[in-house]
N, C-alpha and C positions, 0 to 999 in steps of 0.2 A: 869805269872811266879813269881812276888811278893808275889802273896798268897801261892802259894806252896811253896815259898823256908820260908815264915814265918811257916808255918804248919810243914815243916820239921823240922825249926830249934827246936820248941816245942817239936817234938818228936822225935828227935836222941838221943841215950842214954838210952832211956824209951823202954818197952816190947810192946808200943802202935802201932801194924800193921796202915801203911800207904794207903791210898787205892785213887787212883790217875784216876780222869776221862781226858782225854786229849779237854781242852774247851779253850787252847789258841791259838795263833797263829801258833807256829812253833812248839810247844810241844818236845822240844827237849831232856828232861831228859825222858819223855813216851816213845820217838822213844826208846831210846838206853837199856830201860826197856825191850824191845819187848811187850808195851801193845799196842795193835791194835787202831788207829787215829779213827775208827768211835764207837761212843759211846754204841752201843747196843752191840758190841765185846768185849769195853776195860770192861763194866757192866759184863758181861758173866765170864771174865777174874778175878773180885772182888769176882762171887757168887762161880767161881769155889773152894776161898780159898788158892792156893798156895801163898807161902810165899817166899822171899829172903831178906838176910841181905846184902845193897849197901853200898858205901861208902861217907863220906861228909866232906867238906874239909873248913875251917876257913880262916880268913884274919882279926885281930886285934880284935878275938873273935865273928865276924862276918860269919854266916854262909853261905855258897854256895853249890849248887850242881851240876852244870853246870862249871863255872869261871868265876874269877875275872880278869881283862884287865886293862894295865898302857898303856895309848900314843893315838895312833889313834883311836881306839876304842869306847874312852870314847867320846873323842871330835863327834863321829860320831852318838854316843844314846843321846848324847845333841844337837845338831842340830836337829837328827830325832825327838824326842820331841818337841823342838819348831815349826817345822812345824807343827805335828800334833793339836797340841793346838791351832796356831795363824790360819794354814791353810788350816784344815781338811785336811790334807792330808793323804791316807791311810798310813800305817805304811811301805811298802813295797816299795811304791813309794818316801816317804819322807828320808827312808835308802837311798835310788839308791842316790837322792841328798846331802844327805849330805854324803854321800862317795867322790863323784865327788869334792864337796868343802875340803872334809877335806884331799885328796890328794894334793892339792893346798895350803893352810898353814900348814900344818906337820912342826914339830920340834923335832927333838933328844934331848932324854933323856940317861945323863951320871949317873948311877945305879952301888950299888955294893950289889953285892949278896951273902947273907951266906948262903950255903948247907950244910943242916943236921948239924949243929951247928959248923960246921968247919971252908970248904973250902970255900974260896973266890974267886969270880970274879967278876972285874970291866968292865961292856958294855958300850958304846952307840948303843942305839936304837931307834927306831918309837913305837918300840909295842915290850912287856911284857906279852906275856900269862903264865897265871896260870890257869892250869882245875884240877877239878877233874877225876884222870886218864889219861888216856892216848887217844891224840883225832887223826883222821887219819886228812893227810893234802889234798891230790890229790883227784879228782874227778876218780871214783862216789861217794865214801863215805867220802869227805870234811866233817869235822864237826860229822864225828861219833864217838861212843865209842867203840871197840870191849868188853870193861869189864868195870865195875862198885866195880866191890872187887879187884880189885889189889892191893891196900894201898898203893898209892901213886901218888903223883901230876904231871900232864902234864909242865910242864915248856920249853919255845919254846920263843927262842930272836931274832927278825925279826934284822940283820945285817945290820949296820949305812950303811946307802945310800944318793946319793943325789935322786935326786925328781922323773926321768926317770928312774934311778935302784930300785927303791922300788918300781912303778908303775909297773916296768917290773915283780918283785920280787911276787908281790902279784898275776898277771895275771898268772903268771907259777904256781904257789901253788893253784890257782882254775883250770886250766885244767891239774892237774896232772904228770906236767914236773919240778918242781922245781930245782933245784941246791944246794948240799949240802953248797956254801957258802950264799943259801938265808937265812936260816933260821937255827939257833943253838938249836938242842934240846937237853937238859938236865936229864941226864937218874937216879932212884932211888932217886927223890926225895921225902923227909917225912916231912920235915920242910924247909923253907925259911923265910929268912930274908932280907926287900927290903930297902936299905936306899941309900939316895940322898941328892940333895942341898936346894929343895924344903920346904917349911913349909907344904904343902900340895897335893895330890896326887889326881886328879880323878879318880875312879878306877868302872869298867863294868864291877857290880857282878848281874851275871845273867839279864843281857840286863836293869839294873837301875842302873844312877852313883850318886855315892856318893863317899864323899870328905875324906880323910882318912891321918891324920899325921904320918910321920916316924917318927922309926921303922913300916914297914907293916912286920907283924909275919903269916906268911902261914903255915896251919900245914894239914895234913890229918887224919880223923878219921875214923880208919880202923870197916866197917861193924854196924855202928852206928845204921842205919837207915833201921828199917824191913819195907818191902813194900810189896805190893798187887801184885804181877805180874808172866808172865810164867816162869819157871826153867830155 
C-alpha cells in the first residue's frame, strides 16, 4: 500500500493514467475500484483501457487514498509492526494481537474539530476516522466504498467510553448491529481541521503511521487521480 499511495501521490493532478495490479495484502483501494483481486483479470482490466477519474484526500499535504486514523488505530499498525519484525509473525495474526492489547491500554483523545472552515466541535474519543469518501460500517460490506468520486471525506468519531463499552461498541460495528450512540458520523465534509493538546499525533494513513504536528489540515481532492479500471 506504501508504494501505491507514493505513485498516486506523483500522479494526482497530472493527465498520467494510473494502472493498479492488486499484489498486496488486503488490496483495499483495488476492491473498491471493482479491479478483479486475481492478476491475469485485474491485467485484462489495464489492456481493456477504460478509464475513471477517483478521488484523493490529504492530511498536512500528505497524500492518502484509503485514511488517515488518530487513537486506536495507530497504536494497533505499531504493535502489528513490531511483531512482524521482531516475530515473524504474519501480518494477519500479528493485527488479531495487537488488537486484543491495544483494547487493553486505549486512551481518550479530547479533539476539536473545524468543518469546512467554520463549524466546531469538541469530542472525546478512542478513534478518529478520516477516509476518503464514504466507508460502510456493518458487515458484509465493513470497510467498503460504495464511490470513489463523491468529493468528500468519511469522518466517523467512535463516542468516549469506558473499556467494556467500546469493546462492546466495536463488536456491534463488525456484525452489523451498531447503535447510533456508538459512532458519530459527520456528513459533507471537504476540509478538516484536527487540533489538540498533543505536540504530536500518530496518525494510520493507509495501514503506515506516522507522526504528524497540529494543526492536522484534511482536505479532499475532488477526481485528482485518473486510474485503470471498470466504469
Amino acid at each position: 500500500m506504501t508504494q501505491i499511495r507514493a505513485a498516486a501521490g506523483e500522479l494526482a493532478g497530472t493527465a498520467t493514467r494510473f494502472a493498479i495490479l492488486p499484489l498486496g495484502t488486503l488490496n483495499h483501494f483495488a476492491r473498491d475500484l471493482g479491479i478483479p483481486l486475481a492478476l491475469d483479470k485485474a491485467a485484462a482490466v489495464i489492456a481493456a483501457g477504460a478509464e475513471r477519474s477517483v478521488d484523493v484526500a490529504e492530511v498536512n499535504g500528505r497524500l492518502f487514498i484509503n485514511n488517515a486514523t488518530i487513537g486506536l488505530y495507530p497504536l494497533m499498525v505499531v504493535d502489528r509492526e513490531a511483531q512482524q519484525k521482531w516475530l515473524g509473525r504474519s501480518k494477519r495474526l500479528a493485527m488479531l494481537v495487537a488488537s486484543a492489547r491495544t483494547l487493553v491500554r486505549f486512551h481518550h483523545h479530547r479533539l476539536t474539530l473545524t468543518i469546512n472552515g467554520n463549524a466546531q466541535e469538541v469530542v472525546e474519543t478512542v478513534l478518529l476516522f478520516v477516509g476518503n469518501n464514504d466507508y460502510k460500517l456493518g458487515m458484509p460490506a465493513a470497510g467498503r466504498r460504495p464511490k470513489l468520486d463523491a468529493g468528500h471525506l468519511s469522518v466517523l468519531v467512535m463516542a468516549g467510553k469506558g473499556r467494556l463499552g467500546m469493546i462492546a461498541a466495536v463488536f456491534r460495528a463488525l456484525v452489523g448491529r451498531e447503535r447510533a450512540s456508538d459512532m458519530e458520523r459527520i456528513e459533507k465534509v471537504e476540509t478538516l481541521r484536527v487540533t489538540g493538546r498533543r505536540s504530536h499525533y500518530s496518525v494510520a494513513m493507509d495501514g503506515e503511521t506516522v507522526k504528524l504536528a497540529p494543526p492536522l489540515d484534511y482536505r479532499i481532492r475532488k477526481r485528482a487521480l485518473h486510474v485503470m479500471a471498470p466504469r
